[in-house]
C-alpha positions in Angstrom: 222.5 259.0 87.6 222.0 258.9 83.8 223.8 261.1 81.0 221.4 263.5 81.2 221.9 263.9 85.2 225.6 263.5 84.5 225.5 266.4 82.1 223.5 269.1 84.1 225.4 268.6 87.2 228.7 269.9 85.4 226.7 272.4 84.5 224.0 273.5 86.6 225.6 276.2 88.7 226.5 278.6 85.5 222.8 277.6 84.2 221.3 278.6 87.3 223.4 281.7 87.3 222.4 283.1 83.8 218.7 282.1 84.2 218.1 284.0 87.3 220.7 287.1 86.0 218.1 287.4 83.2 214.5 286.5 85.0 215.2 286.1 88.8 212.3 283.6 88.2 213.2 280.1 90.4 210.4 278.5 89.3 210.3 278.9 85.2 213.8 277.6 86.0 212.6 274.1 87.7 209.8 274.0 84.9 212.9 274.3 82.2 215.1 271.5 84.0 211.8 269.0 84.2 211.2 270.1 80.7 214.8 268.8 79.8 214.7 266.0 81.3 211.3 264.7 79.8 213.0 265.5 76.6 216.2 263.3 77.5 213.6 260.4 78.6 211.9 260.9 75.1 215.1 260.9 73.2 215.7 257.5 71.6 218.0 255.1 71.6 219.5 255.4 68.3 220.2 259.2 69.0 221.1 258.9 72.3 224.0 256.5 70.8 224.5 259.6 68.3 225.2 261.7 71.8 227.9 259.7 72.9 229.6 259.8 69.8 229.6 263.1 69.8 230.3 263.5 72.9 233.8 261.6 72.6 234.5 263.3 69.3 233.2 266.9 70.0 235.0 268.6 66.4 233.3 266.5 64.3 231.6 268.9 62.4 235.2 270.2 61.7 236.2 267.1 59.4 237.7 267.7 56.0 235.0 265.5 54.2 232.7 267.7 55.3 230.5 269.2 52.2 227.2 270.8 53.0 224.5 271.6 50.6 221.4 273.7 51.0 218.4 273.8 49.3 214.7 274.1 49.3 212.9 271.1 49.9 209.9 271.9 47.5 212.0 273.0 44.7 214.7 269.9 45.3 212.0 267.1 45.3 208.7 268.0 45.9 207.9 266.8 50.2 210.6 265.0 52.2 209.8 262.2 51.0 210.7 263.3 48.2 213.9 264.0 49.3 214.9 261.2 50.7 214.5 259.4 47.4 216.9 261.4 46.4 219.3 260.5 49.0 221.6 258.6 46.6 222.3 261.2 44.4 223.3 263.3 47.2 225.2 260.5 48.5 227.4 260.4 45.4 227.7 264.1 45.5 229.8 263.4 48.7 227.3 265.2 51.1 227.7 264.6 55.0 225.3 267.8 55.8 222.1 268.8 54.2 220.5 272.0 54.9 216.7 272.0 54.5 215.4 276.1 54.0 212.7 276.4 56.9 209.8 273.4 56.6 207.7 274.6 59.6 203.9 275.1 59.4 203.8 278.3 57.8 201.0 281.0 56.4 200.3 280.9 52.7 201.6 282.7 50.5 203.3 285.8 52.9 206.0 283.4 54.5 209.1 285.2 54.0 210.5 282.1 52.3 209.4 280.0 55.5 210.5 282.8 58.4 207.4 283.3 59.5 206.4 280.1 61.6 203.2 279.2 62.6 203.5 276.3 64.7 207.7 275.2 65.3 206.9 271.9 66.3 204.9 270.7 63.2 206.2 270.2 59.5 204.0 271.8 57.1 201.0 269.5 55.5 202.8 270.9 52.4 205.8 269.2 52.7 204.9 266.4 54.9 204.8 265.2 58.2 206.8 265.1 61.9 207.1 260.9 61.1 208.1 262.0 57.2 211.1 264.6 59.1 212.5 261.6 61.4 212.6 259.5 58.9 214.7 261.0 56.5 217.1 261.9 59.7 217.9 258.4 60.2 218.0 257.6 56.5 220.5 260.4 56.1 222.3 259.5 59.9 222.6 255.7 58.2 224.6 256.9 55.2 226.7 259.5 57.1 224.5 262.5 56.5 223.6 264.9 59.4 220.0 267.4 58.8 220.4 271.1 59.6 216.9 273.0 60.2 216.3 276.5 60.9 215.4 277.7 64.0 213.7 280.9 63.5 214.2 282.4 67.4 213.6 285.8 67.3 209.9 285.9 65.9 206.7 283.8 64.0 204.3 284.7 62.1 201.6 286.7 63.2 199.1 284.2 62.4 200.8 281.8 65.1 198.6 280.6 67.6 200.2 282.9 70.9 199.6 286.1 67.8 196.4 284.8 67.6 195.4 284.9 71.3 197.3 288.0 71.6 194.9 289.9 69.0 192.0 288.5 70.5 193.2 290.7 74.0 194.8 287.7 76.0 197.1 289.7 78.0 199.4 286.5 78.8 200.1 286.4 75.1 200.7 289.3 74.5 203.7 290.0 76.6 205.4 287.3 74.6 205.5 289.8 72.0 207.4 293.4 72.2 204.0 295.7 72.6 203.2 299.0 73.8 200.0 300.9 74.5 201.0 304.3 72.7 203.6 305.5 69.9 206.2 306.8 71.9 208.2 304.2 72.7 208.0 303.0 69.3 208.8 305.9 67.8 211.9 306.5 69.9 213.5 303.0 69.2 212.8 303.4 65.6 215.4 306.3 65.4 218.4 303.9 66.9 217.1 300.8 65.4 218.8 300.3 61.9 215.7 298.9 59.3 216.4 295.4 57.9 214.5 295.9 54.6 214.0 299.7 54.3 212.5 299.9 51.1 210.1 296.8 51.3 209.4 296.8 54.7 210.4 300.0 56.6 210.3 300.6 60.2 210.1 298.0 63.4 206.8 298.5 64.9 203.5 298.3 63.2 199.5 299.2 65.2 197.7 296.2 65.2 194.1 297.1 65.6 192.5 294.2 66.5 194.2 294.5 70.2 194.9 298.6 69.7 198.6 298.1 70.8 202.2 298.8 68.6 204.0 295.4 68.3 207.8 295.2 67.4 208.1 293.3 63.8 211.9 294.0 62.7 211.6 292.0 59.3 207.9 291.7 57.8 205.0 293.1 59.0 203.1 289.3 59.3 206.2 288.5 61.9 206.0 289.6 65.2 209.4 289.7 67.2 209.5 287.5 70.5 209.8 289.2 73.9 213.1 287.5 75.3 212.4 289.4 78.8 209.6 286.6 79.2 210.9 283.6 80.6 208.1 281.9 79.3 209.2 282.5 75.9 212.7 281.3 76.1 211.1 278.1 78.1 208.6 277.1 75.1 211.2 278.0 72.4 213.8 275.8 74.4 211.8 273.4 74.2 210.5 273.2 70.5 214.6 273.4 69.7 214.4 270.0 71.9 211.3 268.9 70.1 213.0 269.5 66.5 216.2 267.5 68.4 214.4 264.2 69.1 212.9 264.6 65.5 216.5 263.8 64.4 218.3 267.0 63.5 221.6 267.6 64.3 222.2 270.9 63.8 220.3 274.0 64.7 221.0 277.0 62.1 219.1 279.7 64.3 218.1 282.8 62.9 218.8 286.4 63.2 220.8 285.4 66.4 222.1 289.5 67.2 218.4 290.7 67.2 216.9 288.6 70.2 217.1 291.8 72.8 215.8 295.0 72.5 216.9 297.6 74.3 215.6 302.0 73.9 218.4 303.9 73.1 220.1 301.2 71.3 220.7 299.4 67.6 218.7 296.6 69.1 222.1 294.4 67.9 224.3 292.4 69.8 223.3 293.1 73.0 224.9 291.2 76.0 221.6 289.6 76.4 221.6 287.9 73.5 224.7 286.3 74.3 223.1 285.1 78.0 220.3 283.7 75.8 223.0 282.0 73.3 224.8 280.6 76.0 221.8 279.5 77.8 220.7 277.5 75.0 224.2 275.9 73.8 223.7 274.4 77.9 220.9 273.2 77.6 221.3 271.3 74.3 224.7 269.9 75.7 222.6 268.7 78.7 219.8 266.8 76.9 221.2 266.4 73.4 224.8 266.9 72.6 225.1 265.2 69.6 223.0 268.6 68.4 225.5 271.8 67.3 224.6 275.4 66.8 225.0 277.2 63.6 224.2 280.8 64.4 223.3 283.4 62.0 225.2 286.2 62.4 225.6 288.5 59.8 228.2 291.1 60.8 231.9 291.9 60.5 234.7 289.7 61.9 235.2 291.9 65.1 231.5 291.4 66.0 231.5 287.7 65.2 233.6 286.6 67.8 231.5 286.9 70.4 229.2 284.6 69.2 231.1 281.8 69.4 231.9 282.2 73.5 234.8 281.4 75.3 237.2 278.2 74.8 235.9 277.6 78.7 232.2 279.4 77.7 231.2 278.5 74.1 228.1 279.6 72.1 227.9 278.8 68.7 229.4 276.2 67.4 229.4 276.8 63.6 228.8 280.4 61.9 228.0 281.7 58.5 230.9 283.1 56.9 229.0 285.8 55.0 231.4 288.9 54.5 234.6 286.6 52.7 231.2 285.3 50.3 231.1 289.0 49.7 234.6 290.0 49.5 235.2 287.2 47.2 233.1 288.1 44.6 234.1 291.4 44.6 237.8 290.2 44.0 236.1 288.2 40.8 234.8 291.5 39.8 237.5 293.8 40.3 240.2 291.3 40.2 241.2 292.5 43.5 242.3 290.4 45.9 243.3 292.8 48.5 240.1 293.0 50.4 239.5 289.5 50.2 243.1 288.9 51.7 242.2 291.3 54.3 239.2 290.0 55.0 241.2 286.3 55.6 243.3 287.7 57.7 240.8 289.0 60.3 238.7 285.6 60.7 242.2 283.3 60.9 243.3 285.6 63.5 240.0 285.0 65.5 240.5 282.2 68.2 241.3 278.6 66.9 237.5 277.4 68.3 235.9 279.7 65.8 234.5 277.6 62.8 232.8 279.5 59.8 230.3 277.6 57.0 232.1 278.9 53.8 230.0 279.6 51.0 229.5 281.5 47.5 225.9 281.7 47.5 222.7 280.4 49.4 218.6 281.0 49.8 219.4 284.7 49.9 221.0 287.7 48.3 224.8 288.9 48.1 224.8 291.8 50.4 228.2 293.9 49.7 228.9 294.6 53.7 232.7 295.2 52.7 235.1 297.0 55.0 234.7 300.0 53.9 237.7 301.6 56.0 239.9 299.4 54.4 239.2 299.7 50.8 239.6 304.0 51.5 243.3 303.2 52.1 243.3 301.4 48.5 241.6 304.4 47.1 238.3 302.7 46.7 235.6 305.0 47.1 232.7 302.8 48.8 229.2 304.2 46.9 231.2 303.6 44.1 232.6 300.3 44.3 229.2 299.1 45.7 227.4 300.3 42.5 230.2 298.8 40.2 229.7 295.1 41.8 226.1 295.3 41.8 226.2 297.0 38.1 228.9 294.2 37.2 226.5 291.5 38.4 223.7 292.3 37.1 225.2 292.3 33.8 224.7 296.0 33.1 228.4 297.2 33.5 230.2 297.7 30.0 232.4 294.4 29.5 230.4 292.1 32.2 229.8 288.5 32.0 227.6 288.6 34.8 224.0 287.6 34.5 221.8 288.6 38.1 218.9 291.1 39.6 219.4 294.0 42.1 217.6 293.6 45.5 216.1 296.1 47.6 218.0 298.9 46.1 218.0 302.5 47.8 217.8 305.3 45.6 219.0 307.4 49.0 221.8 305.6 49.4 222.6 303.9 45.9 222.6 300.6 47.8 221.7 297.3 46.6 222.0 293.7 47.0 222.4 291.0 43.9 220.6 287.5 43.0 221.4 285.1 41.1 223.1 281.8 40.7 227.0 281.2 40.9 226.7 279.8 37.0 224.8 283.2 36.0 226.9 285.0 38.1 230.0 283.3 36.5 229.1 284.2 33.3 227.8 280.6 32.1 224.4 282.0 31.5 225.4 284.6 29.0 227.9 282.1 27.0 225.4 279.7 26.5 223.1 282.3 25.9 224.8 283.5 23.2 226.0 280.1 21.7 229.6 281.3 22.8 231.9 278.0 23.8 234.7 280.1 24.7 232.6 281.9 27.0 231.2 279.4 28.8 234.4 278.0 29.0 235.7 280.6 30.8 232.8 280.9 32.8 233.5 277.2 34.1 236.8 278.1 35.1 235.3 281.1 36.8 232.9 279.0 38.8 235.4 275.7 39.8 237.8 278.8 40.4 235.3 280.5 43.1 234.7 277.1 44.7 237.9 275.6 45.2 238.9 279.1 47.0 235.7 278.5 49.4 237.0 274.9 49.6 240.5 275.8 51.0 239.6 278.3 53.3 239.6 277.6 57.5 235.9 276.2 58.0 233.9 273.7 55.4 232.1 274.5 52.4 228.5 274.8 51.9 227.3 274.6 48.5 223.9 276.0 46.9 221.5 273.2 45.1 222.3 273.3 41.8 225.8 274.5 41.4 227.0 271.2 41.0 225.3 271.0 37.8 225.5 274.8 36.7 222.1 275.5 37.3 221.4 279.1 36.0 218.8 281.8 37.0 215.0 281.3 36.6 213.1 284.0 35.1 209.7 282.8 35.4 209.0 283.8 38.8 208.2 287.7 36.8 205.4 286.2 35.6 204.1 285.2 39.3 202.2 287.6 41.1 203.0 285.7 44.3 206.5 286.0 43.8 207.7 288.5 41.6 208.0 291.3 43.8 211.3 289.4 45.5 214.0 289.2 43.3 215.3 286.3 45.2 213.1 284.1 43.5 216.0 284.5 40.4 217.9 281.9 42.2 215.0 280.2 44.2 214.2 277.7 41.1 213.5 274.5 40.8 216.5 271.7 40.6 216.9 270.8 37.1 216.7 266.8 36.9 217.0 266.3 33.2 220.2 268.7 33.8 221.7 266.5 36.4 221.4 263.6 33.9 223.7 265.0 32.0 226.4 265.0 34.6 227.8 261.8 33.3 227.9 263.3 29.5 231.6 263.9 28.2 231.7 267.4 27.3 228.5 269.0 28.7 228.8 272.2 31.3 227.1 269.7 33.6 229.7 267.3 33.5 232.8 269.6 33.2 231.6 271.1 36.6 230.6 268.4 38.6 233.4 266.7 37.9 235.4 269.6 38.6 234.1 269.9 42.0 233.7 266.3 42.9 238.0 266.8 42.4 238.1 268.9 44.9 235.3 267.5 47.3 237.6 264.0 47.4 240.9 266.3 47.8 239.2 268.0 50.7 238.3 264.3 52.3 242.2 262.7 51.8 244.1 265.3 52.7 245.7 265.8 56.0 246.4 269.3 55.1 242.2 269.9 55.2 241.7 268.3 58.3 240.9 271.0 61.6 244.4 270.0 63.1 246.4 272.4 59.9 247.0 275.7 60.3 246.0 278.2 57.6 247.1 281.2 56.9 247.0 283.9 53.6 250.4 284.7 52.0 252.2 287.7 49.8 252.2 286.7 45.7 253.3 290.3 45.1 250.3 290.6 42.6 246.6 291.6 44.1 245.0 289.6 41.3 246.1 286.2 42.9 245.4 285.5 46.0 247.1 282.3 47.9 246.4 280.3 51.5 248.8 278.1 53.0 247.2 275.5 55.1 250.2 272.9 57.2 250.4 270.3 59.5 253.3 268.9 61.1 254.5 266.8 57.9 252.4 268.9 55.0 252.7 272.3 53.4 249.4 273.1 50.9 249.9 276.1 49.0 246.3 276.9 47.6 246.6 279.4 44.5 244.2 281.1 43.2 244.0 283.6 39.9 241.0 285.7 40.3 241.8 287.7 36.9 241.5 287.1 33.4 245.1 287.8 32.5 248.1 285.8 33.0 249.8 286.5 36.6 253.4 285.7 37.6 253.7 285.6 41.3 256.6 284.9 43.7 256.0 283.3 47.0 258.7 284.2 49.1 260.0 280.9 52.0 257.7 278.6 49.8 260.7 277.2 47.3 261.1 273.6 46.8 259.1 270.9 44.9 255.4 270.5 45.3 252.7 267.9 43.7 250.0 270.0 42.1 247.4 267.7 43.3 244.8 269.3 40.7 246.9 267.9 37.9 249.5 265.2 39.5 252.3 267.1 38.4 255.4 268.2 39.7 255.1 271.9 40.0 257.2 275.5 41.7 255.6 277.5 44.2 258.3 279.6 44.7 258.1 281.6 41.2 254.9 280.7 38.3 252.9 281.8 36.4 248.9 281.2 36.6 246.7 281.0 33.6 243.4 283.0 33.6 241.0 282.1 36.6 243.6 278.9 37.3 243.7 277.7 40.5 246.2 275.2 41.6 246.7 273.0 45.4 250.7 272.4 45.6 251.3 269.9 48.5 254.5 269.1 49.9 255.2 266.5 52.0 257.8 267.5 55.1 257.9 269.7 57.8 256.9 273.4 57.1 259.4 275.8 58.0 259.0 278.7 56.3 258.0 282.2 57.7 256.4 284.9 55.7 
């Protein structure tokens, strides 16, 4: 019996189960297990090694040295080749997982930033090559680096090659797609089904004439949403996960996880299906490649996350985007609020100790303000109001704001909008240098190493956006493309700035002031017990809503993690945190119990000794 064998006979029975729940279809069930196991046969030797590991050492994505980075390929270095040239730079950055935005064949120019796949099995001629792909894996595997790709599961591009067959009237293809002969359906599961970009891109079906049928397409009209009902699909998308898997990447960030069922009468969102689906495919993987994790993308409150993760005895998803605390937390920078923020905290750590969140401050995409809006009522926040403020503030229209950003897909309806733009912009480096104001930028730095250190103590491990190590600040140019100015995404969606990463080892230059900054807090996260997934963490009471603290222990360490999101001053109180603590920012002996925090400071106060205290 090999692994493979090993694995699928603990499993089997709950495999078979779900598969025939959802198709009652024996034989697309043999023709997935022989797929499997060709894949396991093709897997080599070096990653089957990688397997074992994992296998005996199944939280090791939990790690405190763990520091992720995402970035764009093409605007990072050009192909992947490219990239892994660069590898060294990333290497001293401290880096153990790199995040390449989607590289899959792709249409040209309407891509949707590489969501709409043509062919998930090939890189695109763009970028590279399959061979160029696996061999940056085991450059990065060889210096302790693992490659996260997306998996975009719930649609491709309508220039795919089973869209493509489907247009021409090949019925067999067409059923991998949602379609229907007349409007009706359509038309009724519009009225349920919330629109993902309603000013862009409203509505989630579309007439295609050249087969004179209504297909669903949830995001862009040029992607087609899969038909999950056809066991065919999940079989051929199963595998291409596999295919990407014996490529060399080790984790699977697969996309718009909560729409893969659609169901009349419904949101078309988090479905039990989906979860069947989710759970199907965490088995498989653990059958043929367990040294492969999950990140799902989930973008919803902390009561609907939960889900995705599974059971303890059931699991799902092994990592997921922490998206509503990247919101809540700029909106504490804004208001100097910590309130929601707190709440927010409190909500994910009291979520089951084998959820794991990707903290971050800002990525490929927009700032969506998804706050709880329920909660800020009862603090006399009015939630039109507050949203326009934030997106006001960061945009850099709101009397008094340091800001610097764009608005995205903004609703007149509704006064909704999202924000863009970098976490220097967005910290107010941009204008300070703008404006030849030290003191400014200054403060702007202490706003930015402030923002990350918070993501950096949280429960989970950080993920940081190319270029923040070095300040990078918003691109204007892309106003002046016609390919690319109609997204204001592209603000942040620059180039990396090489001649600005030079000047990372210059005394005195924003570059350096940052990256050292962070690199501080990178090797703290890496030595210290206190960061490791064994310590508990929890929020605590400063009596001040401007400062927001997280206590993370083991069984011989108390961390108390400060942080001043105002510009003012603060004296807090901690209460059952007395004693004498190391402020391991500064190496100095420092008070937890009763202090005072300068504007934006942010201190990490270890003490070593059995916790004890009780909020």
């Amino acid at each position: 019996m090999n692994d493979m064998e090993r694995r699928l006979a603990a499993r089997q029975n709950e495999l078979d189960w779900l598969y025939m729940e959802l198709y009652n279809d024996r034989e697309r069930l043999e023709e997935l297990k022989e797929r499997m196991a060709g894949f396991y046969h093709a897997r080599s030797q070096a990653l089957r090694q990688l397997d074992k590991r994992r296998e005996a050492n199944p939280d090791w994505f939990r790690a405190g040295n763990m520091l992720g980075v995402t970035m764009y390929t093409s605007l990072f270095a050009g192909s992947l080749k490219g990239v892994q040239s660069k590898l060294g730079y990333l290497k001293e950055q401290g880096i153990t997982y790199l995040h390449l935005m989607p590289l899959l064949k792709m249409p040209h120019p309407d891509n949707d930033g590489g969501y709409a796949v043509e062919d998930f099995e090939q890189v695109d001629p763009a970028l590279g090559t399959n061979e160029d792909l696996s061999e940056l894996a085991a450059a990065m595997r060889r210096r302790g680096m693992s490659l996260c790709l997306d998996f975009v599961i719930n649609h491709t591009a309508d220039t795919h090659e089973w869209a493509a067959r489907a247009k021409a009237g090949e019925r067999e293809y067409q059923d991998r797609y949602i379609c229907f002969d007349t409007p009706d359906i359509p038309r009724e599961m519009e009225k349920t089904i919330p629109d993902v970009f309603p000013e862009t891109a409203p509505g989630s079906f579309l007439f295609v004439p050249e087969m004179g049928r209504y297909v669903c397409s949830s995001f862009h009209p040029y992607q087609w949403d899969l038909n999950y009902r056809n066991p065919a699909v999940f079989n051929d998308m199963a595998g291409s996960m596999l295919h990407l898997a014996n490529l060399g990447v080790e984790v699977l960030r697969i996309d718009a996880v909560p729409y893969l069922w659609k169901e009349l009468g419904t949101s078309c969102r988090n479905l039990p299906q989906v979860h069947t689906i989710m759970r199907m495919i965490r088995l498989v993987t653990e059958c043929v490649c367990p040294g492969v994790i999950l990140k799902g993308e989930v973008v919803m409150a902390p009561r609907e996350l939960a889900p995705y993760f599974g059971t303890l005895e059931k699991p799902e998803c092994h990592l997921l985007y922490n998206a509503s605390t990247m919101a809540t937390q700029w909106s504490a920078l804004a208001s100097g609020d910590v309130r929601q923020l707190k709440r927010q905290l409190d909500d994910l750590h009291s979520l089951p100790a084998h959820c794991c969140f990707v903290n971050y401050l800002r990525c490929h995409d927009d700032i969506g303000w998804g706050l709880n809006e329920e909660y800020g009522r009862t603090l006399g926040m009015d939630p039109v109001a507050h949203k326009k403020f934030l997106y006001e503030f960061f945009e850099g229209s709101f009397p008094g704001s340091y800001a610097r950003g764009e608005r995205y897909n903004y609703n007149p309806a509704t006064q909704d909008a999202r924000t863009c733009g970098t976490t220097a912009s967005l910290c107010g480096i941009e204008k300070g240098g703008f404006e030849g104001d030290e003191a400014q930028v200054a403060l702007g730095i202490r706003r930015d190493l402030l923002m990350h250190a918070a993501v950096m103590s949280m429960a989970g491990f950080p993920m940081l956006s190319s270029g923040d190590e070095i300040a990078q600040v918003n691109g204007y140019g892309y106003h002046n493309d016609p390919a690319l100015r109609e997204d204001s995404r592209n603000l942040h969606r620059t180039p990396f700035q090489w001649d600005n990463a030079a000047l990372r080892t210059k005394p005195g230059t924003v570059q350096q002031r940052v990256w050292d900054g962070l690199r501080q807090l990178e090797e703290l996260r890496g030595s210290q017990p206190c960061f490791g997934p064994s310590a508990s963490v929890s929020t605590w009471d400063t009596h001040d809503n401007g400062v927001l603290a997280l206590v993370r222990r083991t069984e011989e360490e108390t961390l108390v993690c400060l942080f001043n999101f105002t510009g003012d001053t603060r004296r807090i109180w901690l209460d059952g945190l007395e004693g004498e603590y190391t402020d391991l920012i500064t190496s100095q002996p420092c008070a937890c119990g009763r202090r005072a925090l300068e504007p934006y400071q942010y201190c990490l106060c270890l003490r070593t000794g059995p916790g004890t205290a009780q909020e």
